[in-house]
N, C-alpha and C positions, 0 to 999 in steps of 0.2 A: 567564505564562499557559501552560499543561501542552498544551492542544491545539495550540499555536505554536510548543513547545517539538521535538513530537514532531513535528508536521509537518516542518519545520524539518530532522531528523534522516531524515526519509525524503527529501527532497531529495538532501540531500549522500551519503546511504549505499546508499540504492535509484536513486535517479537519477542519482548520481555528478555535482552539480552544483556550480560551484566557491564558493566562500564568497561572493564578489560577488553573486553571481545571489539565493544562498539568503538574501543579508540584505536584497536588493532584494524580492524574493517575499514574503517575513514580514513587510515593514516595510509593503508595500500591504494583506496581508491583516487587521495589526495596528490601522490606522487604519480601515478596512474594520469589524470588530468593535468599534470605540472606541465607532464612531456606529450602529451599528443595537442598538435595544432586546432582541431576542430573540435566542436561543441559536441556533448554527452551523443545527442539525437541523430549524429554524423558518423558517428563512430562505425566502422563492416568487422566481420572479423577479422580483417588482414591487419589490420592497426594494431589488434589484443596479440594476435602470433608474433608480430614484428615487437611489439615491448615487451612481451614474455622471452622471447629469444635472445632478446641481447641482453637481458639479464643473466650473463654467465656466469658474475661473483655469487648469485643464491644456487646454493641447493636445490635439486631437483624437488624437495619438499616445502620449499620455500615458495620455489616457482609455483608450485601447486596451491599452495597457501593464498597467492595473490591472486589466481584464476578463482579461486571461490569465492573471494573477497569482491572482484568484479560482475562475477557473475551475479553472487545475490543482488550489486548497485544495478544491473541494470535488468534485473528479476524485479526489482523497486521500480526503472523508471514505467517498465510494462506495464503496471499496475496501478502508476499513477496517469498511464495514457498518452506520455511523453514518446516512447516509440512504440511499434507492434511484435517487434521478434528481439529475444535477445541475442545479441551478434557472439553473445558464450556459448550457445548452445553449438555452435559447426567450430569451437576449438575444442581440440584434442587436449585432456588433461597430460604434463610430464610422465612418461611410464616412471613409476617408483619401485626401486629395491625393496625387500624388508629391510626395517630400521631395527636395531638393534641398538637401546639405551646404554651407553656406558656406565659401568657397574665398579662399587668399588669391592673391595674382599672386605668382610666383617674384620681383621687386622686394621685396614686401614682406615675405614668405619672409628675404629678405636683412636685410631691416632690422632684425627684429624679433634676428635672432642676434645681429648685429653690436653691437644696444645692448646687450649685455652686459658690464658690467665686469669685464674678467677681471684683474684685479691680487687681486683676494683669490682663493684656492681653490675657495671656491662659486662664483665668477662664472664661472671653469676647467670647472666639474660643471655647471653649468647651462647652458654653451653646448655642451659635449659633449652634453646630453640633449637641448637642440632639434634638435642634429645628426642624433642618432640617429632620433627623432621624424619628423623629415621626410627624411632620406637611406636610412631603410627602414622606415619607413611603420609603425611601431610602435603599440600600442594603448601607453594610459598605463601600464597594469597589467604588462604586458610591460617598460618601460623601466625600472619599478619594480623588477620581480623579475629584472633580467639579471645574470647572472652572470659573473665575470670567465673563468672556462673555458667559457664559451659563444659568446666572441666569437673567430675564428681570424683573426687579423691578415694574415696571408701569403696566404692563399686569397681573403680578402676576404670574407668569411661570417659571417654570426654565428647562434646557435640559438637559436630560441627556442619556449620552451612556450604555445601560445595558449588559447583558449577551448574549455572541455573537455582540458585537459588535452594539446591536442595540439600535437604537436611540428614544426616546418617552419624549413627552411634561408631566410635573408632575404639577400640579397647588400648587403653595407654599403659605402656610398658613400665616396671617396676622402676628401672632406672632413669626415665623420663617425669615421673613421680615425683621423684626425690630429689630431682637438680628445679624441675618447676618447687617446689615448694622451698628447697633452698634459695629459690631469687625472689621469691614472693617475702620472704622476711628482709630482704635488701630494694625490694621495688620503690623504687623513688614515688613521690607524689603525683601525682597526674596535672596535669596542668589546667583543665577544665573538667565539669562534671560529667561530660560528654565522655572523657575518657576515664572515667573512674572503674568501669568495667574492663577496659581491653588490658590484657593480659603483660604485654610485651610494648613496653614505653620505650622512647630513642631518653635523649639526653635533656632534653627541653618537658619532658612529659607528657608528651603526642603518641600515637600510637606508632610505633615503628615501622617504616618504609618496608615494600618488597626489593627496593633496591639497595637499601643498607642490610639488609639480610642478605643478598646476592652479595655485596662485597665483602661482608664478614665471612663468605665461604671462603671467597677466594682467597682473603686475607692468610685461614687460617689451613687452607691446603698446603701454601707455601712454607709456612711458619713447619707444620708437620712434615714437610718434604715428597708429600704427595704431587706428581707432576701429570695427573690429569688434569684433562679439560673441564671441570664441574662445575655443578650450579644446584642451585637447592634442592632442585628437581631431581641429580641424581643420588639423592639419598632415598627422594621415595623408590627407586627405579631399585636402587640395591635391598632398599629394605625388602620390598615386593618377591625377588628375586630371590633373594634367602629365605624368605616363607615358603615358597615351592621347591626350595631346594630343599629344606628340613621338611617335607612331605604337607603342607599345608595344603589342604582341599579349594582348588580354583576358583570353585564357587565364591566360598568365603574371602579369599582376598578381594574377589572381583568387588564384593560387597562391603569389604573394609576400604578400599581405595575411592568407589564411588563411581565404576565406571559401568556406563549404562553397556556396552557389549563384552561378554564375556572374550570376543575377539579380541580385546585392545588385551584383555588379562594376558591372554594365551600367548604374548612375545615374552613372561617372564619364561615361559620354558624351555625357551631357544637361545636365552642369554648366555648359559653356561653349558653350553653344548656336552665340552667336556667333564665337566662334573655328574654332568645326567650319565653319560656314556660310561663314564669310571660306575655309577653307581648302580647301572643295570647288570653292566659284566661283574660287579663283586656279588651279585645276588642271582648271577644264571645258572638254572637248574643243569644246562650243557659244559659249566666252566671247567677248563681243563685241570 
């Protein structure tokens, strides 16, 4: 579709948004357009309410997700002159709860690496990337695209490019260290020159998928008999969450994770309610 095509291209070239985002954006507006009968420029609000609504099976954050996805397409077509008001502007976002990341316990943190077989080369690469994952608090996209001159051994640092394109130093953990550097003396060849830098090769020599990372979690939650719901994501989420529980200054995570509002920080301190609360009453100056 030509309108999907070009919106699409004003994301990435006018907004400078990264490929992730712009396929996520297109792909809610696409399904958006599958199901409404009339053309972009016909559209009132009541058509956005009416397909936000029967969307039962999403999440109230989901629901939300696709409201902003719409709105910025027809935030685009206002601007391209195609209509004059955008019909998002008179819907009501889904009220949302706080979200509360599910969090594993540093035991299980443990477990989950540990069940990794590392006598093959991949079981080597895959316990290096939960390392990395949870020793500095990596997004998946990030563990994907690191590069082997981004990581500086000696300093203890590694670079990485995050969301927007932006750049920030992560301090890497000692035992992240030393499982990267054990799969880098097993890292197969690279398949092209193009990847002779990326860090984390699949089995062909390519750089390895954010979706073969997502199944080797789950692979290896079940193997360890962890029966949450997880995803790469919630290792940053626990790692985050045990820096502020070991008294890590807000600030500085906010700056190790990469997140432009210290608000997004501020839900590690409400993960572990109970931990905070155990750890205020063992240190009140009134305890009985």
């Amino acid at each position: 579709m030509k309108i999907l095509k070009d919106y699409g291209n004003y994301l990435k070239i006018e907004r400078a948004m990264s490929q992730n985002t712009v396929a996520s954006y297109c792909s809610d507006v696409s399904a958006f357009l599958k199901e409404t009968p009339c053309s972009p420029e016909l559209i009132q609000p009541e058509d956005i309410e009416i397909y936000i609504g029967s969307r039962t099976n999403l999440s109230k954050r989901t629901q939300a997700r696709v409201l902003s996805s719409l709105r910025s397409f027809f935030s685009w077509l206002v601007i391209e002159g195609v209509i004059r008001d955008n019909p998002c502007d008179r819907v009501d976002s889904p009220k949302l709860g706080r979200y509360l990341p599910d969090v594993l316990a540093v035991e299980e943190v443990v477990a989950i690496i540990e069940s990794v077989d590392i006598s093959t080369w991949q079981g080597v690469r895959d316990r290096a990337i939960l390392e990395m994952l949870y020793g500095s608090g990596l997004r998946v996209s990030e563990a994907s695209d690191l590069r082997i001159s981004s990581i500086y051994f000696d300093e203890g640092f590694v670079r990485v490019i995050g969301k927007g394109d932006k750049e920030r130093l992560v301090p890497i953990g000692e035992m992240a260290v030393k499982a990267v550097q054990e799969y880098m003396d097993k890292r197969p060849e690279p398949a092209t020159p193009a990847d002779d830098d990326i860090l984390f090769l699949n089995r062909f020599g390519s750089r390895i998928s954010r979706q073969s990372i997502f199944k080797m979690i789950k692979k290896q939650a079940l193997v360890a008999g962890i029966r949450k719901d997880i995803s790469p994501h919630t290792f940053r989420h626990s790692f985050a969450t045990h820096l502020v529980e070991n008294g890590a200054d807000l600030r500085l995570v906010q700056d190790m994770l990469g997140h432009e509002s210290i608000t997004t920080t501020e839900i590690y301190m409400h993960v572990e309610s109970s931990t905070w609360h155990r750890n205020i009453m063992d240190h009140h100056p009134r305890k009985g």
